[in-house]
BAZA-226438 format. One line per 10 residues: number of its first residue (from 1); their letters; for each residue x, y, z of C-alpha. Coordinates in pm, 1 decimal. Layout:
NUM) a) X Y Z | ... .
***
This chain:
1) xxxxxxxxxx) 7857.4 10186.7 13592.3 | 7806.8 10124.4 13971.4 | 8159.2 10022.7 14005.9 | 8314.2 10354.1 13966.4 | 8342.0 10588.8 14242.4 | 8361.2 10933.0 14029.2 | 8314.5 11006.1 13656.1 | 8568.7 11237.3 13568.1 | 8518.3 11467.0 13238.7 | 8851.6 11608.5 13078.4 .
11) xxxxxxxxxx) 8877.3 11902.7 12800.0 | 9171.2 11829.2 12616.8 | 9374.2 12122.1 12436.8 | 9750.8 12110.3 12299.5 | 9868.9 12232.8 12652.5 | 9607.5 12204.7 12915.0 | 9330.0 11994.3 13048.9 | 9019.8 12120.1 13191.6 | 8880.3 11864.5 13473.3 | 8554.5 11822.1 13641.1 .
21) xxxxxxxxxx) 8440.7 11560.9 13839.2 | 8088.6 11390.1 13891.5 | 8050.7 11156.0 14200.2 | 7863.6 10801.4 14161.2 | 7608.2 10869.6 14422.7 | 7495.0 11195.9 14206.5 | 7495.2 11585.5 14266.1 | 7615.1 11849.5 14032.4 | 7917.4 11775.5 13882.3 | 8209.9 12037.0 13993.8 .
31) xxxxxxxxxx) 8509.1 12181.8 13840.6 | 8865.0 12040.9 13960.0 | 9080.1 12302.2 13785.4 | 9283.5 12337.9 13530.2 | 9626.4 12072.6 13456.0 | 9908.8 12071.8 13187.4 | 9853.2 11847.5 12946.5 | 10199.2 11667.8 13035.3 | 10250.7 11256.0 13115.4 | 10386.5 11406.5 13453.2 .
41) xxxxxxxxxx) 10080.0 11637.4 13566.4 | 9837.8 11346.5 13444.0 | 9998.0 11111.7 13680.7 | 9972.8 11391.2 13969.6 | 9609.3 11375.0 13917.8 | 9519.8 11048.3 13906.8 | 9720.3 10988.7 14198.1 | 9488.1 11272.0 14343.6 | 9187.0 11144.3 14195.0 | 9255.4 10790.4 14348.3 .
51) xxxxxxxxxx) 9401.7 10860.5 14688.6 | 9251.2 10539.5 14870.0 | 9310.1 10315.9 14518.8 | 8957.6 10352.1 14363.3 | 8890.4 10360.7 14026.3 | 8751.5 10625.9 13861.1 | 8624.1 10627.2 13499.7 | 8720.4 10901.2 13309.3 | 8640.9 11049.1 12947.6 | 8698.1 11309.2 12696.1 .
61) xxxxxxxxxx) 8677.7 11393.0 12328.0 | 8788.7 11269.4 12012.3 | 9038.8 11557.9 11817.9 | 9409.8 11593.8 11745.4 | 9550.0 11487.9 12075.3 | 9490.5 11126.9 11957.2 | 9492.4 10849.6 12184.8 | 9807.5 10896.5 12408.7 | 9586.2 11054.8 12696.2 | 9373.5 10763.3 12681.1 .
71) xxxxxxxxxx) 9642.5 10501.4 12727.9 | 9788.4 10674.7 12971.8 | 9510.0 10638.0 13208.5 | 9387.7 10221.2 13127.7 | 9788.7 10178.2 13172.9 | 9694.4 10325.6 13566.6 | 9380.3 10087.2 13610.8 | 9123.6 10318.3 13532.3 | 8849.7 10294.2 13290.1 | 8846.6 10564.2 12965.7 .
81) xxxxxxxxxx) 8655.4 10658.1 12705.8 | 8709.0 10850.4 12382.4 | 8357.5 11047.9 12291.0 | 8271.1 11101.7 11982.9 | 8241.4 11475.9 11924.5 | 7957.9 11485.9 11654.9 | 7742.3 11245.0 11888.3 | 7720.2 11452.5 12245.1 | 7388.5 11614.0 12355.0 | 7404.1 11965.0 12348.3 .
91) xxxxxxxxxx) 7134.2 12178.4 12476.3 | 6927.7 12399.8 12167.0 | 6947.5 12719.3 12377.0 | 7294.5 12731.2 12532.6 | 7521.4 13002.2 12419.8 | 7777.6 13020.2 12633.3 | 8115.6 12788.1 12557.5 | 8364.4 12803.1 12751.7 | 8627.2 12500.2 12882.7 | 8514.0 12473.1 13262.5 .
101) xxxxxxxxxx) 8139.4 12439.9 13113.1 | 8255.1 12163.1 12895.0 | 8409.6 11956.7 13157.0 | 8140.8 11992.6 13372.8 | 7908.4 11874.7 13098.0 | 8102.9 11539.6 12996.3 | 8115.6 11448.1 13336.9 | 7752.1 11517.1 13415.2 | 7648.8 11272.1 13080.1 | 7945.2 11013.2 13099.2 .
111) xxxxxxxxxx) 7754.9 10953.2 13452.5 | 7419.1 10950.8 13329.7 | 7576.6 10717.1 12985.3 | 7475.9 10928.6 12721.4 | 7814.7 10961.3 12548.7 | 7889.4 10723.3 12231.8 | 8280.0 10604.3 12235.4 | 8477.0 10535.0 11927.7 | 8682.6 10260.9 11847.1 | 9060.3 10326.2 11967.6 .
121) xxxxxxxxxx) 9305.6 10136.9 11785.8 | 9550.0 9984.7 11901.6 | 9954.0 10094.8 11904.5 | 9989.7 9877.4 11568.1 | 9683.6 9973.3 11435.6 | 9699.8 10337.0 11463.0 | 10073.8 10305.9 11280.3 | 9904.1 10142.5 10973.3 | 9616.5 10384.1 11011.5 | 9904.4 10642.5 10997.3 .
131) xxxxxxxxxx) 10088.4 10501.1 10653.2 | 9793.2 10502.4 10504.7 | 9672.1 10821.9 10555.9 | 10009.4 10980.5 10461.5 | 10003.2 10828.3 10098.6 | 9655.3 10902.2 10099.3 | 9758.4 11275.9 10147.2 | 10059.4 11259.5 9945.0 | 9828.6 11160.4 9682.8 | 9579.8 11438.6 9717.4 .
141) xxxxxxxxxx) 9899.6 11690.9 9685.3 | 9982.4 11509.9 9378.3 | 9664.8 11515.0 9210.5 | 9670.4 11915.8 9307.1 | 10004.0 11973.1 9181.0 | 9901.4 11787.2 8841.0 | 9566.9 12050.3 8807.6 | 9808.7 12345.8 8874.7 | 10040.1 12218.9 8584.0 | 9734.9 12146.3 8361.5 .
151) xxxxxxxxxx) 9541.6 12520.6 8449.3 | 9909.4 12673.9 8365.4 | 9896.1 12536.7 7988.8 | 9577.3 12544.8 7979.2 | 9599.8 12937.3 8049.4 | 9837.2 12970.8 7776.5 | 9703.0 12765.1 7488.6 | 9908.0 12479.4 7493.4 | 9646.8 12132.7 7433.1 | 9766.4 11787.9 7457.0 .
161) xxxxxxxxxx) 9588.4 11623.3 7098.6 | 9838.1 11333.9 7051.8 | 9678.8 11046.6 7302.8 | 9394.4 10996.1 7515.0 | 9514.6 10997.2 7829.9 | 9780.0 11253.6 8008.2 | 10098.2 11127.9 8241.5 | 10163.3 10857.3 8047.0 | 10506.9 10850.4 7864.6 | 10359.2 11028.9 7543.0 .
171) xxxxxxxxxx) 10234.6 11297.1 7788.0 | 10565.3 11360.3 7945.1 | 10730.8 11382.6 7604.5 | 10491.0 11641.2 7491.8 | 10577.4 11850.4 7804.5 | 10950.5 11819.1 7713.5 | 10893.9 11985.3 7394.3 | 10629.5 12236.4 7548.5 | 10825.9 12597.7 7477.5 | 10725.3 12943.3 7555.3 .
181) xxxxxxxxxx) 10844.3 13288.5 7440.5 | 10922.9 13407.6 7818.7 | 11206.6 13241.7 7986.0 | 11043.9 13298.9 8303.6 | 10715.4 13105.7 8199.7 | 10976.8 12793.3 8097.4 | 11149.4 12781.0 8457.0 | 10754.7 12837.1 8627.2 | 10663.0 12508.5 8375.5 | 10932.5 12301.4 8468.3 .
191) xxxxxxxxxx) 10924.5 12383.6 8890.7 | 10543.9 12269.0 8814.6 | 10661.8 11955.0 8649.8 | 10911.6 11864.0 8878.2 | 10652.6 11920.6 9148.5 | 10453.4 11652.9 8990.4 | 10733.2 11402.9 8984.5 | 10872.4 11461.6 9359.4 | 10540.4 11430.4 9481.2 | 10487.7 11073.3 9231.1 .
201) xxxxxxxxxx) 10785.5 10968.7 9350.1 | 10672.0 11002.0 9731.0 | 10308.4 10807.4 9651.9 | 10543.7 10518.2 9512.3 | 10790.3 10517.6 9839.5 | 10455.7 10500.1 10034.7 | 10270.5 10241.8 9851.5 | 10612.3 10054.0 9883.6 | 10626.4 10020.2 10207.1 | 10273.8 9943.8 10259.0 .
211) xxxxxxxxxx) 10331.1 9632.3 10056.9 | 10658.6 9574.7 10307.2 | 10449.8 9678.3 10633.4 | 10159.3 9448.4 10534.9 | 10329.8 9122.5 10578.4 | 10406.5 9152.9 10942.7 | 10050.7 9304.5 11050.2 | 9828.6 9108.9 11269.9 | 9573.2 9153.2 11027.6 | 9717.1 9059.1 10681.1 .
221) xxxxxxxxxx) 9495.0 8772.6 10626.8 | 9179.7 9017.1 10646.5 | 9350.8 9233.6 10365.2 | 9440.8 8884.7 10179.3 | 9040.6 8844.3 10224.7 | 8940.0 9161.3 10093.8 | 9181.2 9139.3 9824.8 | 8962.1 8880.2 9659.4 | 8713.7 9112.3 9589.2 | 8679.8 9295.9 9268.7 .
231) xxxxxxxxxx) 8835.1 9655.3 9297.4 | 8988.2 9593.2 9615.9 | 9401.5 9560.6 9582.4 | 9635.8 9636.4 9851.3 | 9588.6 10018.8 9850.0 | 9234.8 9964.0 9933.8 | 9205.3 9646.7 10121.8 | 9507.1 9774.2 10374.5 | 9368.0 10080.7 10446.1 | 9001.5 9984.2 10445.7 .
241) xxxxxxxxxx) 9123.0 9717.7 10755.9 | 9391.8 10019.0 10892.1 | 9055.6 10268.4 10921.0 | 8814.6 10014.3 11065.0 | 9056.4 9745.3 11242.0 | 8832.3 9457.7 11322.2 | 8564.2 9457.3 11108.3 | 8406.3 9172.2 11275.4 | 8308.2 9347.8 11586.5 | 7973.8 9463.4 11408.2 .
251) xxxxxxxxxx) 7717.6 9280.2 11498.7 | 7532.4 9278.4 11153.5 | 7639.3 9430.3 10809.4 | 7388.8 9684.9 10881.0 | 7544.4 9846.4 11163.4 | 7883.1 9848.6 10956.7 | 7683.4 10014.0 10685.8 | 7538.3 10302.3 10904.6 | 7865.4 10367.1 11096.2 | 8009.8 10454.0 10703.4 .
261) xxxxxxxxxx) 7709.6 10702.6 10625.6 | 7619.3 10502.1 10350.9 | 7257.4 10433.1 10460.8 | 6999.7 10688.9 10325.0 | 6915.3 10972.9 10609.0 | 6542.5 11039.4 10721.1 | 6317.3 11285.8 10790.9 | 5973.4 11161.8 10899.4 | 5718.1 11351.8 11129.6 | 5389.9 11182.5 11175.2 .
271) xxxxxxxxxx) 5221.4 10985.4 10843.7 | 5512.1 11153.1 10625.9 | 5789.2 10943.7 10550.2 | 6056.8 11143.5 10369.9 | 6465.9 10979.3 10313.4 | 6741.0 11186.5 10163.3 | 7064.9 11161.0 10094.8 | 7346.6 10937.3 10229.6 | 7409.6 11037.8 10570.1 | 7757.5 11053.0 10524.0 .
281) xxxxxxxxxx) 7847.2 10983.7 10920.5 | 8173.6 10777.4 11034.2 | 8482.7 10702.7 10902.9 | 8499.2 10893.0 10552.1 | 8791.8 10782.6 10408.1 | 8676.1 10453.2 10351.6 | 8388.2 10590.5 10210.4 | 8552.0 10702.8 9922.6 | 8747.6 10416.8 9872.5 | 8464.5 10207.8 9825.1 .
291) xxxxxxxxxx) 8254.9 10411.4 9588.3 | 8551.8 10442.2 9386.1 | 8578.4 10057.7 9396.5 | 8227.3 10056.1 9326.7 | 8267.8 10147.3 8998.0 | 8457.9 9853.3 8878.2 | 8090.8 9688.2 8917.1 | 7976.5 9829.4 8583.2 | 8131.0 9572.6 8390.2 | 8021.4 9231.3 8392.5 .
301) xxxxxxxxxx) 8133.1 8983.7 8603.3 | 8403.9 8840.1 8515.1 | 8745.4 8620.8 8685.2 | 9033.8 8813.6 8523.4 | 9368.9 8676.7 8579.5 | 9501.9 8926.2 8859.0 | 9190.6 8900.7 9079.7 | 9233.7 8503.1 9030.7 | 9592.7 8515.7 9146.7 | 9464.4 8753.0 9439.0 .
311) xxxxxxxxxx) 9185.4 8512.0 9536.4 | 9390.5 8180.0 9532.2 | 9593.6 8298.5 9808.8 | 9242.8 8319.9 10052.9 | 9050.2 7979.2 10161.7 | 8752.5 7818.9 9938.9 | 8481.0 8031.5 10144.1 | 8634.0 8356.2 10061.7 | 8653.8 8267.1 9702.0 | 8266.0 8194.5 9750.7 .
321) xxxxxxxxxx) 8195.3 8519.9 9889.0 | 8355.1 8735.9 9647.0 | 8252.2 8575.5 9327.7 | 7874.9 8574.9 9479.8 | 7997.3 8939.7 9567.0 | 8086.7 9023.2 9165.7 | 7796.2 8855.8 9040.4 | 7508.3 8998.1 9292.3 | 7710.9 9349.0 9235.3 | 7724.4 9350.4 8902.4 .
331) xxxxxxxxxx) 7415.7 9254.7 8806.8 | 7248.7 9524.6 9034.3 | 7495.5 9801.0 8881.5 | 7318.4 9711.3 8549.6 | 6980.5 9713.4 8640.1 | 7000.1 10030.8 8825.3 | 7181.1 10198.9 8516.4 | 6869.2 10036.8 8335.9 | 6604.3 10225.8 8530.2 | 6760.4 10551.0 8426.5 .
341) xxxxxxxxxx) 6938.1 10591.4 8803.5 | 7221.5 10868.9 8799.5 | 7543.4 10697.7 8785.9 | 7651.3 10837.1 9113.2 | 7370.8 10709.9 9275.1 | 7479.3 10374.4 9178.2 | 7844.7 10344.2 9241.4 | 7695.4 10460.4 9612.1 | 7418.3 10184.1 9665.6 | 7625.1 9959.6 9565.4 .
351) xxxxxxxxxx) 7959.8 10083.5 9775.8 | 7699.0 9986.4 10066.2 | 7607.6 9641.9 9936.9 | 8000.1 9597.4 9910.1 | 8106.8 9696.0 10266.5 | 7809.3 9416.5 10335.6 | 8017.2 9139.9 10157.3 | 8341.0 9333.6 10280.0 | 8194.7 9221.1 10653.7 | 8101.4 8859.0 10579.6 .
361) xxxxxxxxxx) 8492.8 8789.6 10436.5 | 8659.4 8966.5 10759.7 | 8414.5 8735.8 10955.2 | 8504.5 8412.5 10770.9 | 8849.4 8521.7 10794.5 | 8853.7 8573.1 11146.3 | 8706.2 8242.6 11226.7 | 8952.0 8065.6 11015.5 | 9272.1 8275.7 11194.5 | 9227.9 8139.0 11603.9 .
371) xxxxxxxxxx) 9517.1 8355.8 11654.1 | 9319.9 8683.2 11563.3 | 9131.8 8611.0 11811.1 | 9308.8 8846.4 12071.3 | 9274.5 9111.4 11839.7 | 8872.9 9063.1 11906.1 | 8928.3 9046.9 12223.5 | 9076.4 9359.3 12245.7 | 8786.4 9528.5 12019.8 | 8501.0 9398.4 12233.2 .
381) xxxxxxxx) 8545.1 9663.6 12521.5 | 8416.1 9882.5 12316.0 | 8233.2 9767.3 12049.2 | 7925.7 9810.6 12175.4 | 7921.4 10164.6 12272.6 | 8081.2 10312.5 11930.6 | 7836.9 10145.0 11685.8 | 7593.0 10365.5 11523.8 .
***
């Protein structure tokens, strides 16, 4: 970090930034003031910042101002990094919060390199990051919209008993037939229903052009790879890659493992060795994705036709490492269900064996693809600090 001649922490809000300033050769860090969070008033101060053409490294926190901030100020020649929030020391007795004090403190440790940066995609990468998290979201509304439907009938006595499953197309003939005495219950039934179909229709626009959007991403042929794995199509192979961008960057599946929060947390003190829960750290909407796909596991293994047709389109390694994948995976979903483990349990040890064998296809992929090899370029600046 000698090469920097100040270390410059910024508290970001919608319309200002607090700044405070730490020089290299030490002392307390200071406050600079306050500046309008505006491309225009950033420019003024690193112009100010920089006055004989020095570069300064500056840093502030992840949070809903995303990443423009930080591009702003690599575009300029300066060194940036994005903190993670959850991951800065803070001291156990200090009460008092205000923005000049925070300023002053990200300064003071992005001098003495205590903070932990995240990953910040790229321009490309955060668009995909962006689809995918709006269908992911349109999804959640419908699945809401669906239990407000279902909690209306159910209030009111009326029981689907004709088929197994509902929203299938014996379902939504049932509805059509559902009556009630009170006109104004029948219009309330119907604004629910056609809730449920507006926001359908929206998950199907998304998911259709995620399938258009894939095709011309620099990194289809790591969702082509993870598409070869059992319970892992498009949905959840594009955004798995669109949350995590180069997977490869991790050192070891380990570290990809802990920066999940699928490794079990501790609590040890002297001869007493206690472990809890996941830890549940990192990225969790991938997560969820892959204890859902975890569950496909508790069948046993097996080549059915779609996942052979996904799997022929990826390279003879690939194919190795997902059917050694299904067979490890589903033989170790068995004999955990065996010893009496809680199914939940399960579908979560093995979600972390999966994002294991999830690692080892992106790797094999991007050794194979010598023109992804930018795109690890890219990564490696900060790789090192954001893995946890």
């Amino acid at each position: 970090m000698g090469k920097f001649s100040k270390y410059v922490g910024l508290d970001t809000h919608k319309e200002t930034i607090a700044v405070s300033i730490a020089d290299a050769g030490g002392g307390k860090a200071r406050y600079f003031g306050e500046v309008a969070n505006r491309p225009a008033a950033i420019k003024k101060l690193l112009d100010e910042l920089s006055r004989e053409g020095e570069v300064v490294s500056f840093c502030y926190e992840a949070g809903p101002c995303g990443y423009g901030l930080y591009r702003q100020i690599t575009e300029s020649g300066h060194d940036c990094t994005v903190v993670a929030p959850s991951l800065i020391p803070r001291r156990p007795g200090d009460r008092v919060k205000t923005d000049r004090r925070d300023s002053e403190a990200l300064a003071r440790l992005h001098r003495a390199g205590e903070l932990t940066a995240v990953w910040v995609p790229g321009e490309e990468q955060e668009a995909m990051r962006d689809l995918t998290r709006a269908r992911e979201d349109m999804k959640q509304l419908e699945r809401r919209s669906k239990q407000r439907l279902n909690a209306f009938l159910l209030r009111h006595g009326r029981h689907y008993t004709s088929g197994k499953s509902r929203w299938t197309q014996a379902h939504w003939r049932w509805l059509e037939k559902v009556t009630f005495s009170q006109p104004v219950q029948q219009i309330v039934m119907q604004e629910y229903i056609d809730s449920v179909q507006q926001l359908r229709c929206r998950v199907t626009d998304l998911e259709e052009e995620m399938a258009r959007a894939v095709g011309q991403w620099t990194l289809a042929p790591v969702v082509e790879g993870l598409m070869a794995l059992r319970g892992c199509r498009l949905i959840t192979a594009m955004t798995v890659v669109a949350e995590l961008g180069d997977i490869s960057r991790f050192d070891t599946p380990r570290q990809l493992m802990a920066f999940l929060g699928l490794v079990p947390s501790e609590s040890s003190s002297g001869p007493k060795r206690r472990r809890g829960g996941i830890t549940k750290t990192g990225n969790g909407h991938v997560r969820r994705l892959l204890i859902e796909s975890a569950w496909c596991y508790r069948f046993p293994a097996r080549k059915t036709a779609p996942l052979q047709r996904r799997a022929e389109k990826t390279s003879a390694a690939v194919q190795a490492i997902a059917w050694k994948a299904q067979k490890r995976l589903c033989t170790r979903f068995r004999a955990l269900n065996d010893r009496g483990l809680m199914r939940v349990k399960i579908s979560t040890a093995i979600a972390r064996e999966l994002s294991g064998f999830m690692w080892a296809i992106a790797c094999e992929v991007m050794a194979q693809q010598p023109s992804l090899a930018g795109v690890a370029a890219v990564n490696a600046s900060t790789a090192v600090n954001h893995r946890h």
